[in-house]
N, C-alpha and C positions, 0 to 999 in steps of 0.2 A: 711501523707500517709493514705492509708486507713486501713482494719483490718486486715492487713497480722502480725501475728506473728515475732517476732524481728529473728529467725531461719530460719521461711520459706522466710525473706528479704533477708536476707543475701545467700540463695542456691539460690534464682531466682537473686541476683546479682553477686555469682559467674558466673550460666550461661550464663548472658548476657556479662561478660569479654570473659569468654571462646570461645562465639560462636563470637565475635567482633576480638580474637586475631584470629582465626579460617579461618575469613573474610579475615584478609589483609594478612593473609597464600596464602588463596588464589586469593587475587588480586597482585602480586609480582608487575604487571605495575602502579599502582598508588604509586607513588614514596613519600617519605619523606618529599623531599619539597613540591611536593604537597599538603600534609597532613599540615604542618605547613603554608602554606601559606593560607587555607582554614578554617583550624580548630586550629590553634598555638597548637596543637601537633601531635606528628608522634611514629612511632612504638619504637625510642629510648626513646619518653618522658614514654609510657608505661612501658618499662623495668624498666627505672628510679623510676616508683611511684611503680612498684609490688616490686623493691629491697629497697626502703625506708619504704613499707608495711611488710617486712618482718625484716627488722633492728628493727620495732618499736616492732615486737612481739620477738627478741633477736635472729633472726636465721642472722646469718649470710651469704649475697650471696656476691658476686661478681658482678660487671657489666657486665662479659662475661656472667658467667649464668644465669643473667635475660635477657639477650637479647638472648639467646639460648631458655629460655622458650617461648619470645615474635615471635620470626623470626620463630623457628623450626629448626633453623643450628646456624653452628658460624656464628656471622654475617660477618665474612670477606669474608666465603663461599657467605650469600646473597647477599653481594655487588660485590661480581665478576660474579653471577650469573643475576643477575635483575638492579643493579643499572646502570642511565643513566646518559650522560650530562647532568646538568642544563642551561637551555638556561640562557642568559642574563638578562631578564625580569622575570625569576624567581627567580633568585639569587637576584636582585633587590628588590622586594617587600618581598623576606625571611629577608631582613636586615632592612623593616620598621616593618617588625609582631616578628622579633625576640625575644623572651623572654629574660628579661634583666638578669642578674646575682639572683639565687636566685628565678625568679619568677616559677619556674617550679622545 
């Protein structure tokens, strides 16, 4: 990297989580599968790494409340609120990009 201080790395990389979880706040129509079929991960895989980031430093969350941080609601709220059918052929190609046991 270049001469950015080990401190000021880490506040320009919380901001870029911040303003990325911010993003898909406010994109609610780009869907999940979407995200994993494009990118093999989605705003649950986020939750999952900010609650294993925060296991490693001994805080303990919960899976609802890192997806409450990642969504901005419970997610059951987001999923009755935005979540759509997955057509055919995206449920398709989610089960060749799917992360296997472990890799995520």
């Amino acid at each position: 990297m270049s001469d950015i201080d080990p401190k000021t790395e880490l506040e320009l990389e919380a901001a870029v989580f911040q303003r990325l979880v911010k993003h898909l706040r406010e994109r609610p129509d780009v869907q999940n599968i979407d995200l994993m079929n494009l990118a093999n991960f989605c705003r649950n895989c986020l939750s999952n790494w900010y609650r294993d980031a925060a296991e490693e430093k001994g805080i303990p969350l919960s899976k609802e409340a890192s997806r409450d941080i990642v969504y901005g609601m419970p997610y059951a709220e987001w999923k009755d609120k935005h979540q759509t059918e997955a057509s055919a052929d995206k449920l398709s190609r989610f089960e060749e990009v799917r992360p296997k046991e472990g890799e995520h």
